[in-house]
N, C-alpha and C positions, 0 to 999 in steps of 0.2 A: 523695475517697472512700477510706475505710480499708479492710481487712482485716476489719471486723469481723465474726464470724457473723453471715448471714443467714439467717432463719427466715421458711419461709412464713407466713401467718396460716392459722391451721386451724382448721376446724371437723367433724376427721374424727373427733373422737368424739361429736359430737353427731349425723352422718350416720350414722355406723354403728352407735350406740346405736338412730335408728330402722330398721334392721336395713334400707337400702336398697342398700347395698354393702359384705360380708365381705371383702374381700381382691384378691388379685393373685396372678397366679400366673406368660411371655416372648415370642422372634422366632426365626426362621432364615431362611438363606437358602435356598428350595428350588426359585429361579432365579438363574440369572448372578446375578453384578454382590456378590458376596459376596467384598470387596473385600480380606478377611483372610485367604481361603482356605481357611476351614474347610469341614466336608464342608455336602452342598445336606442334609442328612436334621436333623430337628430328635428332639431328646426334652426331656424337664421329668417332676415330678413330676404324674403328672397326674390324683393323688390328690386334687385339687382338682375338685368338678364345677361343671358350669357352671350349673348349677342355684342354687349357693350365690350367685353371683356377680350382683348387680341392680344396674341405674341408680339413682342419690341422686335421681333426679328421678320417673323410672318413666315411664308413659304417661299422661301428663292427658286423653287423648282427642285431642291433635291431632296431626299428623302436618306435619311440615317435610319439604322440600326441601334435599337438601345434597347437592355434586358435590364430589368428591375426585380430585385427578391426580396421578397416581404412575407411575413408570417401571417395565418391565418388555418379556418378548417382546411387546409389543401386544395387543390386546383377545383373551380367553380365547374360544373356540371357541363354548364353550356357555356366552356371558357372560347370555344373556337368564332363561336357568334357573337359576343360580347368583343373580343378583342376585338373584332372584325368592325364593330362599331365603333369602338376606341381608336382603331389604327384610320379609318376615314374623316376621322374630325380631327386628332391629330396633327396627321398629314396635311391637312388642306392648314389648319392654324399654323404650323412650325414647321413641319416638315420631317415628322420623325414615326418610324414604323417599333410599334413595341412588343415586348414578349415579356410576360410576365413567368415566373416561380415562384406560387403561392406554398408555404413550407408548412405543415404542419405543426401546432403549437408543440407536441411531445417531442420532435424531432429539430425543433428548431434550435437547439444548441449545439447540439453536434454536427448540424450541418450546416449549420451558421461562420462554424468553427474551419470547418472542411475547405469552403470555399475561401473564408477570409485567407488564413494561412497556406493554404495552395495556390494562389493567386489564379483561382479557378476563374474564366470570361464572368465580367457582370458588368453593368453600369450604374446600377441604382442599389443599394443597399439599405434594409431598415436595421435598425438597430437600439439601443440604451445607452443610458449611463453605465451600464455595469460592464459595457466592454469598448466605449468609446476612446479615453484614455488610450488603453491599453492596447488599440488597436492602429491609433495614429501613431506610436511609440514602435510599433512593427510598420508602418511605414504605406500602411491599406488603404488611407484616402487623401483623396486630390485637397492640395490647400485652394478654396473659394473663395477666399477674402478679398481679392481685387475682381473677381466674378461677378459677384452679388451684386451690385447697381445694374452693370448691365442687362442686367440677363432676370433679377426678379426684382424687377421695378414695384409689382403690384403685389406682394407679400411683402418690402419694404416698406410700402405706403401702407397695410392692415396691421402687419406685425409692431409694436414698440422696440426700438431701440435696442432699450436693457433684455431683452431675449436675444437677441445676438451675441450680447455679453454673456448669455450663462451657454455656451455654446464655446466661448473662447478658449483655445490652451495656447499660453505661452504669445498672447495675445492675435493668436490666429485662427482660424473659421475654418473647420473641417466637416461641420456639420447642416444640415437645414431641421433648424427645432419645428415641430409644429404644434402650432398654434392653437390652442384646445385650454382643457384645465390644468395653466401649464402652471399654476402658484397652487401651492396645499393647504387645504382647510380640513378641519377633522369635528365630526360631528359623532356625539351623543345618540345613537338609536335606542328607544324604547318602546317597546312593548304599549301599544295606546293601553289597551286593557287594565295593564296594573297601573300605568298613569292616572287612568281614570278612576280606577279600585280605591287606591289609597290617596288622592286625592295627591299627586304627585306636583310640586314645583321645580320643573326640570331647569330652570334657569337660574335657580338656585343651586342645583346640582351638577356642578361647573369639573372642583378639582377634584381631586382624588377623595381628599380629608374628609370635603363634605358628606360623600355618597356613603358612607360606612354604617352609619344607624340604618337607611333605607334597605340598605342589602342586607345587614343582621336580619331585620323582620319577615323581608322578601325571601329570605333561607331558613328562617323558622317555618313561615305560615305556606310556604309552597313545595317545603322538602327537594329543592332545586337547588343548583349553583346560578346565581344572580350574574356570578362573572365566568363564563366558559371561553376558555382561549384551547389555543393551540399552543407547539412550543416557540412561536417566538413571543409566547407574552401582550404586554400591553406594551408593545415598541413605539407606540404614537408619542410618547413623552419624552422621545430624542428627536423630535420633529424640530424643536425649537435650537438645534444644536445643529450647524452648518457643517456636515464633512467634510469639505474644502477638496474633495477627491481623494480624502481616504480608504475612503470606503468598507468606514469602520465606526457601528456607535458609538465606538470609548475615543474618539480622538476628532476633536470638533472646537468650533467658535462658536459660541453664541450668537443667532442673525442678529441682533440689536446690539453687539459687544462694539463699539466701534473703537474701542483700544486695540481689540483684535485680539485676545488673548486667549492661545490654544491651550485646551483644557483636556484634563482625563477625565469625562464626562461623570462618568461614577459616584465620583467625588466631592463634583460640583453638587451646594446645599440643594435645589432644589432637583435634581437626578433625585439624590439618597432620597430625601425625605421622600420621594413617591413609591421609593424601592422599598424602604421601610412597610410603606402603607399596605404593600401590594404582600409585603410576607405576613402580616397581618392578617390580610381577608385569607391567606391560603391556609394560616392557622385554625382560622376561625369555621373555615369550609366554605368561605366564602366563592372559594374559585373549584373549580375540578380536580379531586386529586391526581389524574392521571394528565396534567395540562402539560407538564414539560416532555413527554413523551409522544405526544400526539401530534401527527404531521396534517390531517384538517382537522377544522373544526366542523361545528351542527349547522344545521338552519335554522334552527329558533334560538333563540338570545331572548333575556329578559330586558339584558342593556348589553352595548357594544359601542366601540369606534370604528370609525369607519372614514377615509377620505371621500369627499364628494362635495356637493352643493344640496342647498336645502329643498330643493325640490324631487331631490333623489329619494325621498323618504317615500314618497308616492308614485315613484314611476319607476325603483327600482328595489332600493331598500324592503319596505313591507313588501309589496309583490314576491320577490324572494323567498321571503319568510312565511309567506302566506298568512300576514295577518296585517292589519293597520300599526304604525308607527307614529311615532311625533322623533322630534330631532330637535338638538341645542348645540350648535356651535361651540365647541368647547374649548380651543386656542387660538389663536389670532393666525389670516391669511399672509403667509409667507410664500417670496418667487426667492428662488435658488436656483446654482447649476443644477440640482439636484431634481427640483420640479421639473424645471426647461428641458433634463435631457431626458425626460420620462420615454418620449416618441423623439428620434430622429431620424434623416436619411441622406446619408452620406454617398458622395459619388466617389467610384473606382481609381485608383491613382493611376491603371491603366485603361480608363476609356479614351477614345480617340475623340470621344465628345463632349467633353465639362462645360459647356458654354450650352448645348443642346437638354443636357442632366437637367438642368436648372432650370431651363427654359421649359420645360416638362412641368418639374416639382411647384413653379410659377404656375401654369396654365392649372394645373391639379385643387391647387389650394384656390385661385380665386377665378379660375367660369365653373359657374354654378351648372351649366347644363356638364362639362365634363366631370365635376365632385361629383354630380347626381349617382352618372354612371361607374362610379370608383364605388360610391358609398354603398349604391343600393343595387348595383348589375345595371342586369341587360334591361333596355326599357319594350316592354310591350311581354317581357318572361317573367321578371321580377319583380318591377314596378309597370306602375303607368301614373298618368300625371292627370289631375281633374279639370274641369272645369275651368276652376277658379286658381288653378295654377299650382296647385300643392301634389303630393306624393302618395299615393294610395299603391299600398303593398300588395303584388297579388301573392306571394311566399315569404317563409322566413329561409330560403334556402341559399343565397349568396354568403357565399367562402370568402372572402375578404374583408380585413380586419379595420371598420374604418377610425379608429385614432391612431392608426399606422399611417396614413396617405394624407393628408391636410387637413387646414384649420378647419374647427366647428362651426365656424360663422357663416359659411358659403353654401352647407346644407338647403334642399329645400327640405322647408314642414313638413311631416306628415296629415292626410286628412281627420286621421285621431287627434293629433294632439291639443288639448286645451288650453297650451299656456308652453309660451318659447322658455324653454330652461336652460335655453343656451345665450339667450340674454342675462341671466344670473349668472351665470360661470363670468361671461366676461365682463361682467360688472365686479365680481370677486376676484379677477385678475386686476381688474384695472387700480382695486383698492391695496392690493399685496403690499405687504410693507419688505420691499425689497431687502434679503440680506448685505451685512456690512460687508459678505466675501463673496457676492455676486460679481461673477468676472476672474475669479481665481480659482485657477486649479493646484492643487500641490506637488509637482517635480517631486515624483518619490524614488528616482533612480538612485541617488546615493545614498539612502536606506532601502531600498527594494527588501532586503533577507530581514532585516530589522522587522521592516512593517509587517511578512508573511508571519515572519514567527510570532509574531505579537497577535493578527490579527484569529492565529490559527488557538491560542490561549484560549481567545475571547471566545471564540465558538465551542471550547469545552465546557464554557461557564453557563454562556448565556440563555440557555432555557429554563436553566434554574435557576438561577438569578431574575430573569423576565417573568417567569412564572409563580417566585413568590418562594419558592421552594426553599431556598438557602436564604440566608439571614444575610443582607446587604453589611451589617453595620463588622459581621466575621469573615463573611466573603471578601469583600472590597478589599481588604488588604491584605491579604492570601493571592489575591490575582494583580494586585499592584507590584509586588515582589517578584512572581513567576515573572513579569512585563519585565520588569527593570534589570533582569537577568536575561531576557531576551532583546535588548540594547531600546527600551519604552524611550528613554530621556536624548537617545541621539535621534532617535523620531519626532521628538516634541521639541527639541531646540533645532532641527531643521527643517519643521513645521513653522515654529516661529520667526526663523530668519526671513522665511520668504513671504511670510504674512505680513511681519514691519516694512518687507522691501515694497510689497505693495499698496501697502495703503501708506508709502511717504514718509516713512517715520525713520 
């Protein structure tokens, strides 16, 4: 398989020449599980009505059946009312009657599990990366790939391209990404206070190397850990190392490597040297001694990382912490399969209606009056809408999880908010400096036993190793040997075979 452009087959000017679907317009998260941290409050232009916005198919008169299971607090209070308005606009748009299974977040892997593997009735499934692979490999969802033109003309036309592509395995589409902050930016949170105390230049205070005097002083003069993790550490500094669907930090490409050469991450100079840096502060008491053991962290941070956009500093970040924040970008924005499959939702390989699925997950992500009702419930219980056409919350009590159901962009405003932060996200998307293995996933059936045992090493290691505790430069190769006894080198030469098959070489 090459590199070459991939192009859907479309027929989105011939749908919307007959004027059945104008456009697209996003998601937010305005329950938990908004995994970037940005604030729960959504806005978009939303100079778009939903009026504009129809089914490529419309209502032929019959009405289907389709269940959708998606995670979130558990079924909405007033879910029988709310569907009731969902199933009438709907129906009348496409013709389809729905039933939602909101799952609880604590329960939603086991019974995530339950229904994929029992091929329990569903039509709509949400899902990740971390079971996507694995779950088209058992054979759970419908392949979409010649679907998609017809059936989501108007998420074709909002969404780009290269998100299809990190969506790919084995160059087919089994998933619908959505469209939100789907590339990773990681930002610097601090503490305004001591910014402002010691006269802090946070833009200077970028890598690791830097920040080490600042935190010596700030661990003197405030008898505090400047760095408080939990056990996985400071894992943001494998952000720049593409997993390629290993699903493993020690086995990755660099997104900018464009030779493409799979690396035991570890090893690679700039991994160690931050591992080094990081047993250093735990020496010095820089970090918490009890960090590798710890499954959360605090709410107050002196400094932290954090994935989001920079507006999150004030609408979610400090809020959190309950104090003011400033924030500094501190690696470059990167799209990967990785970002892309953060939120997906894939359709059932036994629904009777994949052309219907879709045509849903279309109408979902761009009529804003239906995202309304997805994002923020029932309207006239949950919300109501002003005046001037915006979003005025009457509760924070709606159960569904909106960076599970579609893009950010189709949102309306809320009447708080001061400044759309969902124009920055996709202005930070747009600028993503696409990985060199955007589009690839790694075929790991003929190392499957290799990669578990190797991957199950890594997890003995890695809270102390991430957390500072063990000395990179005597560990590394103590856990390079356990690997290489556990078959590491037939993993990485048939990581590398299909990585050269892909990019041509």
């Amino acid at each position: 398989m090459t590199k070459a452009k991939r192009v859907l087959a479309t027929g989105l000017v011939a749908v919307m020449a007959s004027g059945m679907l104008t456009g697209c317009g996003g998601d937010a998260g305005n329950t938990g599980g908004n995994a970037s941290g940005g604030d729960s409050t959504a806005s978009t232009s939303s100079s778009q009505s939903s009026d504009n916005t129809q089914s490529q198919s419309g209502n032929t008169g019959e009405i289907v059946n389709l269940k959708w299971v998606t995670i979130g607090n558990g079924m909405p209070t007033n879910y029988d009312s709310w569907i009731s308005s969902v199933n009438a606009y709907i129906g009348e748009k496409i013709g389809v009657n729905l039933e939602m299974e909101v799952i609880p977040w604590g329960d939603w892997d086991n019974r995530r599990n339950i229904i994929v593997s029992t091929n329990e009735p569903y039509d709509i499934i949400f899902g990740n990366g971390n079971n996507y692979v694995a779950d088209i490999n058992l054979g759970a969802y419908a392949d979409i790939t010649d679907l998609i033109s017809a059936n989501m003309p108007g998420l074709m036309e909002l969404m780009p391209e290269k998100y299809w592509d990190g969506v790919r395995v084995k160059d087919r589409i089994y998933g619908v990404p959505t469209y939100k902050d789907s590339s990773i930016t990681n930002y610097s949170i601090w503490d305004k206070e001591l910014v402002d105390e010691y006269s802090l230049d946070i833009k200077s205070l970028v890598s690791l190397d830097s920040m080490t005097e600042t935190f010596e002083t700030l661990k003197a003069d405030k008898n505090d850990y400047p760095v408080y993790v939990k056990n996985d550490g400071l894992y943001y500094i494998f952000d720049v190392y593409d997993q390629i669907g290993g699903g493993t930090q020690i086995l990755g490409v660099r997104y900018d490597d464009k030779e493409g050469k799979v690396c035991f991450t570890l090893e690679e100079q700039d991994i160690m040297d931050q591992l080094k840096i990081i047993h250093e502060w735990y020496q010095k008491g820089i970090i918490n001694p009890d960090a590798a053991t710890l499954t959360e962290g605090r709410v107050y941070n002196m400094w932290r990382v954090a994935q989001g956009w920079e507006s999150a500093g004030v609408t979610s970040w400090g809020p959190q912490m309950g104090k003011d924040v400033v924030v500094q970008q501190v690696m470059p924005t990167i799209l990967s399969n990785e970002t892309v499959r953060g939120s997906l939702n894939m359709v059932s390989i036994n629904t009777k209606y994949p052309e219907k699925c879709l045509q849903l997950l279309d109408l979902v992500n761009c009529d804003t009056k239906l995202r309304d009702l997805f994002y923020y419930g029932e309207e006239g219980v949950n919300f109501e809408y002003t005046a001037d056409g915006r979003v005025h919350k009457i509760n924070n009590d709606w159960a569904l999880a909106g960076y599970t159901q579609g893009s950010f962009f189709t949102v309306t405003t809320l009447d708080t908010d001061e400044f759309n932060q969902w124009d920055e996200v996709k202005a930070l998307n747009e600028a993503a400096q696409s990985s060199v293995m955007l589009g690839f996933t790694f075929d790991t059936n003929s190392v499957s036993d290799q990669l578990a045992n190797c991957r199950e090493i890594w997890m003995r290691y890695r809270s102390e190793v991430m957390t500072g505790v063990q000395d990179p430069e005597v560990v590394v190769p103590k856990i390079k040997e356990e690997l290489l006894k556990a078959g590491w080198q037939d993993v990485v030469d048939e990581a590398q075979r299909q990585v050269d098959e892909f990019l041509g070489k």
